[in-house]
C-alpha positions in Angstrom: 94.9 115.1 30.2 91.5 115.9 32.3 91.1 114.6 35.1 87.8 114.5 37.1 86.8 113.4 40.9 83.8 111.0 39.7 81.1 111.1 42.9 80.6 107.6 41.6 84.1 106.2 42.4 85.3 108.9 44.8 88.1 109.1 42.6 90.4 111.3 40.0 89.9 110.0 36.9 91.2 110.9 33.6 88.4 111.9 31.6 87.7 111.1 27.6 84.2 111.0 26.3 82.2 108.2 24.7 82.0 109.3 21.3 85.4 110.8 19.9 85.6 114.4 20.7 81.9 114.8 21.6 80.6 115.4 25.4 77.3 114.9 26.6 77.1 116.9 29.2 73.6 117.2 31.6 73.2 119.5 34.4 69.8 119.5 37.1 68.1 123.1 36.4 65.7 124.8 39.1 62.5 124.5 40.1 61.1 127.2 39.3 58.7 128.5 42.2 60.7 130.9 42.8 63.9 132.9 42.4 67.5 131.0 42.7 69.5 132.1 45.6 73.1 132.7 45.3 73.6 129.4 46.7 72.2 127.6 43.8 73.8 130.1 41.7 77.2 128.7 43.0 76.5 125.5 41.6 75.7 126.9 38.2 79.3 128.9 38.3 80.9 125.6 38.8 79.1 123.3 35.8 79.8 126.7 33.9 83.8 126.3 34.5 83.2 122.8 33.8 81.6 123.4 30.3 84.6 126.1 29.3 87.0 123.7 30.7 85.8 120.9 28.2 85.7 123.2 25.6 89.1 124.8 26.0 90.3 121.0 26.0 89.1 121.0 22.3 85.7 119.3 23.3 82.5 120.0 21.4 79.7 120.0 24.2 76.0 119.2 24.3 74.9 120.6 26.9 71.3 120.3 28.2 69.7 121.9 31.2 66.3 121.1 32.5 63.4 123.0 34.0 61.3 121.8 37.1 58.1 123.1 36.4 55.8 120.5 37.8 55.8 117.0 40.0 58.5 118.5 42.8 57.1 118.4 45.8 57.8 119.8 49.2 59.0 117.1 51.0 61.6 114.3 49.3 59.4 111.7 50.9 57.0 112.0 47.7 54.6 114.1 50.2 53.5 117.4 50.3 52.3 120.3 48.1 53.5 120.4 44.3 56.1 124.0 44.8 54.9 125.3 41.8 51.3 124.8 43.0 52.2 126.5 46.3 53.6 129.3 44.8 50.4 130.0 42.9 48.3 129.6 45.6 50.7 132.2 47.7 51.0 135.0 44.4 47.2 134.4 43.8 48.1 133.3 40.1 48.3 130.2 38.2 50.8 127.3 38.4 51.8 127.9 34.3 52.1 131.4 34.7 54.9 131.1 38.3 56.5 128.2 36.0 57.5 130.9 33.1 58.3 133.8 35.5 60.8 132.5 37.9 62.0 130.3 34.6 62.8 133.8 32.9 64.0 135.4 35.8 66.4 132.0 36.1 67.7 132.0 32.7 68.5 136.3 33.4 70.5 135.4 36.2 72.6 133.1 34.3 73.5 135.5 31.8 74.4 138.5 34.3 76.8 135.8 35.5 78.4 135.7 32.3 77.7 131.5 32.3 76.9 130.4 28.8 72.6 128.9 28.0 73.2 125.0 27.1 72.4 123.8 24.0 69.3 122.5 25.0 66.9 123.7 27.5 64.3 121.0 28.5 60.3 122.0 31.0 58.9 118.7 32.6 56.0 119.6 31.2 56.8 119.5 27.8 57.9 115.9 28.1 55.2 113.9 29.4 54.6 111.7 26.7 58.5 110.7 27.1 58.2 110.2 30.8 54.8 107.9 30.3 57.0 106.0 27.7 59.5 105.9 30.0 57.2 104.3 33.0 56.1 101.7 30.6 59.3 100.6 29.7 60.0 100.0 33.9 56.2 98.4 34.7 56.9 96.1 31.6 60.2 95.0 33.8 58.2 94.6 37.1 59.9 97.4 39.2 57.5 99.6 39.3 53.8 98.8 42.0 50.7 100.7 42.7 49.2 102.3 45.8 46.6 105.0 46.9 48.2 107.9 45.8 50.4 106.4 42.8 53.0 104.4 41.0 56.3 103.7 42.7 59.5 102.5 41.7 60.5 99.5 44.1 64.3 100.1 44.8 64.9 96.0 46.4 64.5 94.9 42.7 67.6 97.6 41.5 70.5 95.6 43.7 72.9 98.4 42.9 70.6 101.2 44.9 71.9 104.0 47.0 75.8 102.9 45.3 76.1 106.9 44.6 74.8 107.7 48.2 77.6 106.6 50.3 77.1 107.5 54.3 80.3 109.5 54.3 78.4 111.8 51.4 74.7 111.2 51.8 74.6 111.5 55.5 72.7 108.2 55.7 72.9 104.6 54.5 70.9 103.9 51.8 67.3 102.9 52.9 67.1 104.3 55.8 65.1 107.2 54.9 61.6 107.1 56.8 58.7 105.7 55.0 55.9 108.0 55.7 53.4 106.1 53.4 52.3 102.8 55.1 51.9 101.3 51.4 55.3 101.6 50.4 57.4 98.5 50.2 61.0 100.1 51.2 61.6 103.2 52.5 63.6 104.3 49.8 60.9 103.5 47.1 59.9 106.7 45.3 57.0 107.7 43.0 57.7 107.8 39.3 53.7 109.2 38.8 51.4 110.2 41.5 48.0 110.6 41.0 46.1 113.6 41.4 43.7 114.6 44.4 40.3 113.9 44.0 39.3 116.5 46.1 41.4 120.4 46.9 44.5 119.5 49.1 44.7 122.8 50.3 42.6 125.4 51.7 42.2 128.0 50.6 41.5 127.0 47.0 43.7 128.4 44.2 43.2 131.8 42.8 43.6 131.9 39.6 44.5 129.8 36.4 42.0 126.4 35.4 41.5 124.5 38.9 40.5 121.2 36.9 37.0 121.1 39.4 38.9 121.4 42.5 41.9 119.0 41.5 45.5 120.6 40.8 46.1 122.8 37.8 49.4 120.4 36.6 47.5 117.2 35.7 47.6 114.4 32.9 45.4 111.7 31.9 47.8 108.2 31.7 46.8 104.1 31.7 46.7 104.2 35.5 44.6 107.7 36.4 45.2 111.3 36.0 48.1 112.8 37.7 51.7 114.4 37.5 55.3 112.7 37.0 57.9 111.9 39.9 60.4 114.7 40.0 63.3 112.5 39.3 61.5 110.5 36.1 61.9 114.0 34.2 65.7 114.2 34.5 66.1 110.3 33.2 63.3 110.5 30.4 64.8 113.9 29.3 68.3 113.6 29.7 68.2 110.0 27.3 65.9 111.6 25.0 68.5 114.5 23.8 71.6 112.7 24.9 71.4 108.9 24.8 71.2 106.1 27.3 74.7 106.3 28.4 75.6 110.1 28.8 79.6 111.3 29.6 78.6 113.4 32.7 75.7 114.5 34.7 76.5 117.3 37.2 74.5 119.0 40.4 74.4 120.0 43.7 75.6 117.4 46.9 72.3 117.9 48.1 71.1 115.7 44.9 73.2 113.2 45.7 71.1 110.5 47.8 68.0 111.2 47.2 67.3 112.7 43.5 70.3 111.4 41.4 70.4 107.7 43.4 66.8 107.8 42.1 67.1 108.7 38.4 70.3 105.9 38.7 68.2 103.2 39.4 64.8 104.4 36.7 67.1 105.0 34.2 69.6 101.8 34.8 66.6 99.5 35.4 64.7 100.7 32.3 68.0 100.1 29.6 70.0 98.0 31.0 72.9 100.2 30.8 75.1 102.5 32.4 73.5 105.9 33.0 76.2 108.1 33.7 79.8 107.7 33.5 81.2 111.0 35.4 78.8 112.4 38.6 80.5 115.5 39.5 79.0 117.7 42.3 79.7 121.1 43.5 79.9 121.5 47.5 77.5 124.3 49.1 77.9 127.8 49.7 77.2 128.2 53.5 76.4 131.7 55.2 77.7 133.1 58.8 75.6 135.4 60.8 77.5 138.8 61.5 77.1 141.6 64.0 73.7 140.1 65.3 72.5 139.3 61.5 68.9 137.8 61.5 71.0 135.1 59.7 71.6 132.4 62.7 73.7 129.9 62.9 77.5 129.5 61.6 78.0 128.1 58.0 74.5 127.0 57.8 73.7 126.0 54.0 71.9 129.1 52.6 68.0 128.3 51.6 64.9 129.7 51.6 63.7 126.8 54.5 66.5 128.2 56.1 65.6 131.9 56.0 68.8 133.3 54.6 67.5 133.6 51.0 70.1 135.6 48.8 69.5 136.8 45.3 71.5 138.7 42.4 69.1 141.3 43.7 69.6 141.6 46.9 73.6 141.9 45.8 73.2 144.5 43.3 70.8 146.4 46.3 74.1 146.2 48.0 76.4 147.7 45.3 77.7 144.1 44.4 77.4 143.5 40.6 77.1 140.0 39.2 80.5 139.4 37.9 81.9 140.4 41.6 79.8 137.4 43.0 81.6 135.0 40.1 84.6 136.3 41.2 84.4 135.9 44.3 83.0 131.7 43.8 86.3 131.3 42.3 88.3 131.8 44.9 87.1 128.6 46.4 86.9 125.2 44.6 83.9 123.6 43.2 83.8 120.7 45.9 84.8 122.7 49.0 82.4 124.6 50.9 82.4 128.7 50.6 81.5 130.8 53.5 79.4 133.8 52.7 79.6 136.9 54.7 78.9 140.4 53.6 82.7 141.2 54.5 84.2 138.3 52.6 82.1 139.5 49.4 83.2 143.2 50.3 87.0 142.2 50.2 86.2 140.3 47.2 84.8 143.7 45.3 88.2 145.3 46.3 90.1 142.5 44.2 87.8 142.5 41.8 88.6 146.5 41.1 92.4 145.6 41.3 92.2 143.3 38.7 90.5 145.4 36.7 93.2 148.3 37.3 95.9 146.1 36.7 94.4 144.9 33.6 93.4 148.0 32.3 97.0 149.1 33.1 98.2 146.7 30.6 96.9 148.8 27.8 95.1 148.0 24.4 97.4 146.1 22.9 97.1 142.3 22.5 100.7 140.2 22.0 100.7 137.0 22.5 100.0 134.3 24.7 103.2 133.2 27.2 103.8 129.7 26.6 104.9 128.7 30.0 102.1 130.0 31.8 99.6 129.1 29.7 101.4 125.4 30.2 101.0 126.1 34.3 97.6 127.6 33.5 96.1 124.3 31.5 97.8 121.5 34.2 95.6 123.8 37.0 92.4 123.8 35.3 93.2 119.8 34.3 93.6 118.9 37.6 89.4 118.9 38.9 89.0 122.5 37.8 91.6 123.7 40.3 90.3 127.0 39.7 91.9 129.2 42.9 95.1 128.0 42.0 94.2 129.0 38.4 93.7 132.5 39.7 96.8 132.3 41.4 98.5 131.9 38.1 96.6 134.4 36.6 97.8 137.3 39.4 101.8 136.2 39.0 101.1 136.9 35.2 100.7 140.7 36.2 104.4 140.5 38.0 106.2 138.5 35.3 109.1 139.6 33.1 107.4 140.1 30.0 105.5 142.4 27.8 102.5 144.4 28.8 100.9 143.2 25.6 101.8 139.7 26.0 100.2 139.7 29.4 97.3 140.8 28.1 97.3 138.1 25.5 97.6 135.5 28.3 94.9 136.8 31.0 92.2 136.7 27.9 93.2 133.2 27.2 92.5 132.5 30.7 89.4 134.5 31.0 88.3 131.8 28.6 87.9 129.8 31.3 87.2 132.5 33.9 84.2 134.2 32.6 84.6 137.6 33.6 83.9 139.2 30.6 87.7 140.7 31.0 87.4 141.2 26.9 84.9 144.0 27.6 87.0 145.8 30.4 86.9 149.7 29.0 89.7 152.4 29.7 86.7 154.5 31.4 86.5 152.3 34.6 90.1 153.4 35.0 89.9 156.1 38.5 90.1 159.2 36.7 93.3 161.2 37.4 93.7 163.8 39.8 94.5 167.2 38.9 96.8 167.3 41.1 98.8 163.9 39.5 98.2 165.9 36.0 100.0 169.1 37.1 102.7 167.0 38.3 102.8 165.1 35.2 102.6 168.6 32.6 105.6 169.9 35.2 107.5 166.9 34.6 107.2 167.3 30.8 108.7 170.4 30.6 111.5 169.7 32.9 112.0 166.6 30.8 112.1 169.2 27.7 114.6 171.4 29.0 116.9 168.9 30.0 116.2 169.0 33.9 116.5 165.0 34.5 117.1 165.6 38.6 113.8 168.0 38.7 111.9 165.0 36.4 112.8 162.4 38.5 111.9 164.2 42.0 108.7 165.0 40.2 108.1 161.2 39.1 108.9 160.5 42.9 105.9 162.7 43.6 103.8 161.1 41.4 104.3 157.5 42.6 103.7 159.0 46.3 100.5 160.3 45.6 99.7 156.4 43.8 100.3 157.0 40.5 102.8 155.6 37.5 103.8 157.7 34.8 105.6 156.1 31.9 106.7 157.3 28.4 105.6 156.1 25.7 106.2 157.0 21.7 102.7 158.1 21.9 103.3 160.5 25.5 103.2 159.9 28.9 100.7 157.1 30.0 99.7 157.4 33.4 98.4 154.8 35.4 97.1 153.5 39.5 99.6 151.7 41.2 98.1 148.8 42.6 99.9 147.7 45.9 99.6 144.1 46.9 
């Protein structure tokens, strides 16, 4: 049986679905103004275990993923600068044209880390009819005012708001977030549409792209003015338009926790009348250390752009780190602890990463089948909250067991499954090429073997295995292969 730590409950709970064997399954995407750090990669590692995990439990999955491209805006107080507008104004271009780049540059970063595309991917901007609708359906029920610069949601008339945000997660009780806008009603009120600008916001003026005469580029005509949707009505309106009102799980970052997530809790719970989401899970963050006098300051500070230690596939691969080594190394921590990135840690990480590959490699071509009794161990891991390290622990004691090469390598690919690292696709050629040195040995040992000199084959095997190397004989000739040292 699965069982899941629901944010909601702060409990393990066994998990089934609402409709037989289906899952509806909804993860928060990016805002795209600009290319996802490695810390918001982590996340997408974790809902990408998640997803394998259901489906390795016999699950079918619909899985949707959505795509900021308009209405978030730089402060969580429903103030500041639209990001995607900012980040035309900075790359002189226009606020369509940032949303598709850093939306494809996204959506290539997902599939170097080997984490499968959802079923459904979902732009704000393609859904403002269903957010309008959405709005209706809330003024018609009287929790949604007016002010100045737009409509509000007013969170005193949803009595269960800020349940999610508990002060040992959020930080903070519920509704005590400063109002900065006089006209607000509760602190903790937050726009659901906000009207556009009359005049430029920002100086100076954009560009490029269709300024609108002066107002933003990412504008729509509704009932009450032009303007631009709330950042958390997209998730609610999209989310129940391809998955239902009630939907099996909803997963994100902690960061979304007490602001964006309470917030599409009480739209979405207010407008139906129903449970929104049965299972919250949230991965922890991925924090950085500085090292050696790194620019980076600070110990474990949460890695961000605000933060100025901004991390992309990129800047890894610059570094000789491919993207499956960075997926490896997220899996050595669990999804709702915190991971500590340092330059070293992802170094030692590398040097696993080409043991397992050795070892695996090492196993040969042939594919037995899968152990019974670890694959038992493997599944009650995995079932336990995606207990992934201990998973990987499992996966290592394989390599040691008492059974055939070719089974072993039956039961890593199972696991891999789950994994992600394309293990599959391993080729003999990333094998360290032999030595001439190990391959005179080896031809010496042959003939000595052939003439009946077992004393002089032995010392030369000794030989061998001092210099790092295996030889074993096969039907097919010697095989020779890296010994691996733990």
């Amino acid at each position: 049986m699965l069982k899941l730590f629901n944010t909601m409950s702060r409990k393990m709970e066994e998990f089934s679905p609402l409709n037989k064997n289906e899952v509806t399954y909804y993860a928060c995407g990016p805002t795209v103004y600009d290319f996802a750090h490695i810390g918001n990669l982590r996340t997408y590692i974790f809902e990408d275990i998640l997803k394998r995990t259901l489906l390795f439990n016999g699950y079918s999955v619909k899985h949707v993923i959505n795509i900021t491209d308009v209405g978030h805006l730089t402060s969580d107080n429903d103030t500041g600068e639209d990001k995607i507008e900012q980040s035309a104004r900075i790359e002189s271009k226009n606020a369509w044209e940032i949303a598709d780049f850093y939306a494809a540059a996204f959506k290539s970063d997902l599939a170097k880390l080997n984490i499968l595309a959802p079923d459904i991917w979902c732009k704000a901007t393609d859904h403002i009819d269903e957010q309008i609708a959405l709005i209706k359906k809330l003024e018609k029920k009287k929790y949604i005012y007016k002010i100045s610069d737009g409509l509000y949601f007013d969170t005193s008339k949803f009595k269960k708001y800020g349940q999610l945000a508990r002060l040992s997660i959020a930080g903070q009780e519920a509704g005590a977030r400063v109002a900065l806008n006089p006209e607000k009603r509760n602190p903790t009120d937050f726009a659901v549409w906000k009207f556009s600008p009359p005049t430029p916001s920002i100086s100076p003026p954009y560009q490029g792209g269709d300024q609108r005469g002066g107002q933003r580029q990412m504008e729509w005509e509704t009932p009450w003015g032009r303007g631009f949707p709330g950042w958390h009505l997209e998730c609610s309106a999209m989310s129940m338009k391809y998955l239902g009102e009630t939907i099996d799980i909803h997963a994100g970052g902690i960061d979304h926790i007490p602001v964006h997530h309470t917030n599409e809790i009480a739209q979405s719970e207010a407008a139906t009348g129903k449970q929104f989401v049965r299972f919250w899970l949230h991965g922890d963050f991925l924090t950085i250390s500085a090292e050696g006098g790194s620019a980076f300051g600070g110990d474990e500070n949460r890695m961000g752009k605000s933060e100025g230690n901004f991390i992309t596939l990129k800047t890894l691969a610059e570094k000789g780190f491919e993207p499956l080594v960075y997926r490896f190394f997220c899996l050595s921590a669990h999804y709702r602890s915190k991971l500590n990135f340092t330059w070293k840690a992802l170094e030692n990480a590398k040097n696993s990463w080409e043991k397992l590959k050795t070892k695996f490699l090492n196993l040969g071509r042939q594919t037995g089948k899968v152990d019974v009794e670890f694959l038992k161990k493997f599944i009650d891991a995995i079932n336990e909250d995606l207990s992934i390290p201990q998973a990987m622990a499992i996966m290592w004691d394989v390599f040691s067991a008492d059974i055939l090469d070719a089974d072993k390598r039956a039961t890593i690919l199972e696991f891999d499954k789950i994994f992600g690292l394309q293990m599959a696709e391993m080729k003999e050629e990333e094998q360290a090429v032999v030595p001439e040195e190990v391959n005179e040995l080896v031809e010496k040992r042959r003939q000595a073997r052939q003439k009946g000199k077992w004393e002089k084959a032995d010392d030369l095997r000794r030989q061998i295995e001092s210099l790092g190397w295996q030889v074993e004989d096969t039907a097919d000739g010697e095989r020779i292969k890296k010994v691996i040292r733990n």
